[in-house]
C-alpha positions, 0 to 999 in steps of 0.5 A: 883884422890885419893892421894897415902898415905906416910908413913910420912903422916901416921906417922904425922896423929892424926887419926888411929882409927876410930869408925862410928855409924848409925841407919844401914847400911847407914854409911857404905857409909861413911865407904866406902868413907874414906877407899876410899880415904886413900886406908885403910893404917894405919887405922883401923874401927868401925862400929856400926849399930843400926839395932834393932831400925831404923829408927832414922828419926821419932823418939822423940828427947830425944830418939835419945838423949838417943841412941846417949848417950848409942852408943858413951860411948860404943864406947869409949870402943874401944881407939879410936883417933875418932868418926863420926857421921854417921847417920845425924839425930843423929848430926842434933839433938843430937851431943851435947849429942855425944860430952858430952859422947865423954869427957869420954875419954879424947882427942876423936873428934866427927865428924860429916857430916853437918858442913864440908858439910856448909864449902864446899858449902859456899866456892862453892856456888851454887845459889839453893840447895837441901837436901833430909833427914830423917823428923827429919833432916829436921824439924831440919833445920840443913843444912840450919841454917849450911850454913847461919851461914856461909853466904851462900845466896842462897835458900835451901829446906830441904826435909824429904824422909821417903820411902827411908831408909826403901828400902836400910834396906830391903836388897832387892835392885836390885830386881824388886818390891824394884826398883819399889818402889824406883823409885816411892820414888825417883820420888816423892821428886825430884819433889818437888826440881825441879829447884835445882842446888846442892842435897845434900844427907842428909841421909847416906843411899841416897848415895847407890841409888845415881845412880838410882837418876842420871839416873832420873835427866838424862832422865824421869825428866830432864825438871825439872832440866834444868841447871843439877844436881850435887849430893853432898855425905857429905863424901866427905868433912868429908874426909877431915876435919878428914883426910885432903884429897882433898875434890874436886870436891864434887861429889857422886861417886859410884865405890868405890866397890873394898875395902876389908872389911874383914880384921882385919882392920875391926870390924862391929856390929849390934843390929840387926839380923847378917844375914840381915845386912851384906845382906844389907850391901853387896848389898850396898857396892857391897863386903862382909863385915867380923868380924860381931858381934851381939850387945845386947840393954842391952850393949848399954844401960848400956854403960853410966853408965860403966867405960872402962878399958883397959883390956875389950878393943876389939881390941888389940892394941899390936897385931893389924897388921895395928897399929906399 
């Protein structure tokens, strides 16, 4: 049950502005599940959607690198309290970059949703785990050099799913050749984890087709899954690292549809095209989004060598209605 937020608990939190960052509208899943959890009270959001260059999952190290550089100094733009990384393959191969540009302003936490996820599965351990991600993420091993460093003794069998990011980017989710496709997608790496215990969605777009995953896993490939299988959205247990919410049960839930996102609560940017990301972005979240600006490469790309003042900060502080 999601707690009520006290005003005291408000008061006494540390976060009360957060920036989010992905390749696209993958984060958002993120996005959605913190809003969520805290009913959105005393929070306010950024979100950046690097549409123009997604996918981050085939990309060169030293290029997501360069990207992770470029949208994080941007971001600090923003006086925000912190930011996550929502987009796995950033944090599976560059968060130490993230953390570097972070220091440009002092005090500002990186997030990410690797680390929290390790914590929580170490403590509720499952003897077979899955993780379906982009191929860099899971070139990277990231997962699973997370849980054995904290001891976790069980198999883990990281999946690169390169066909899936694509679909949900699309814009087209929900009709028919789209689903078609997903589900022959989907099919094709599930088979290759058959036997698993835990799949943790190692990409933040997957926790959007999370439904098309369960009813997979509940009748055309149950034999390959036996003993079930519990799905595993990382923004859970970000969710309580960052905000300190219960984390339990980790399950991926897909009713979180009701959140307004067209408050001043709420600043969303793409480098992509306007129109097709809030497309995208409202077949995912199931509810419009509002306040989206279009970002250009040229600002991203100067934003390193930049200092910020005040001045030029894009959310004013003084007027803003959820900060007292």
């Amino acid at each position: 049950m999601t707690k009520k937020v006290t005003e005291d608990h408000l008061y006494k939190r540390t976060t009360k502005r957060v920036g989010l960052f992905d390749s696209g509208v993958g984060g958002l899943s993120v996005l959605r599940h913190l809003v969520s959890v805290t009913q959105g009270e005393g929070l306010e959001f950024v979100y950046l959607g690097d549409a123009a260059r997604c996918p981050y999952g085939n990309r060169a190290k030293g290029e997501i690198a360069t990207f992770v550089d470029e949208i994080v100094s941007w971001l600090t733009s923003f006086q925000l309290d912190s930011i996550v990384m929502a987009c796995n393959t950033s944090a599976a191969v560059a968060k130490d970059v993230a953390v570097q540009a972070a220091s440009r302003q002092p005090g500002l936490k990186v997030y990410d949703l690797i680390e929290p996820t390790a914590e929580w599965l170490v403590a509720n351990p499952p003897k077979a785990i899955g993780v379906m991600s982009t191929i860099n993420t899971a070139n990277s091993k990231a997962f699973s050099k997370a849980l054995v460093s904290r001891g976790y003794e069980g198999s883990v069998q990281e999946l690169g799913c390169p066909k899936l990011v694509p679909l949900i980017e699309s814009g087209r989710l929900g009709e028919a050749d789209c689903e078609a496709a997903l589900t022959l997608a989907l099919t094709e790496y599930l088979q290759v984890l058959a036997g698993v215990d835990a799949l943790v969605l190692g990409c933040t777009h997957y926790p959007f087709v999370a439904d098309r995953i369960q009813s997979l896993v509940s009748l055309e490939l149950k034999e390959l899954f036996p003993n079930g299988l519990k799905l595993i959205d990382p923004a859970h247990a970000l969710a309580y690292q960052l905000l300190g919410h219960d984390a339990a049960p980790l399950a991926v839930s897909t009713s979180e549809s009701s959140n307004d996102y067209c408050t001043e609560a709420f600043r969303f940017f793409t480098t992509g095209n306007t129109s097709d990301f809030a497309q995208a972005a409202a077949l995912c979240l199931g509810a419009e989004i509002g306040n989206l600006k279009q970002l250009d490469i040229a600002e991203l790309e100067a934003a390193p060598q930049q200092n910020f003042p005040v001045a030029n900060v894009s959310i004013d502080v003084a007027t803003s209605g959820s900060f007292a």
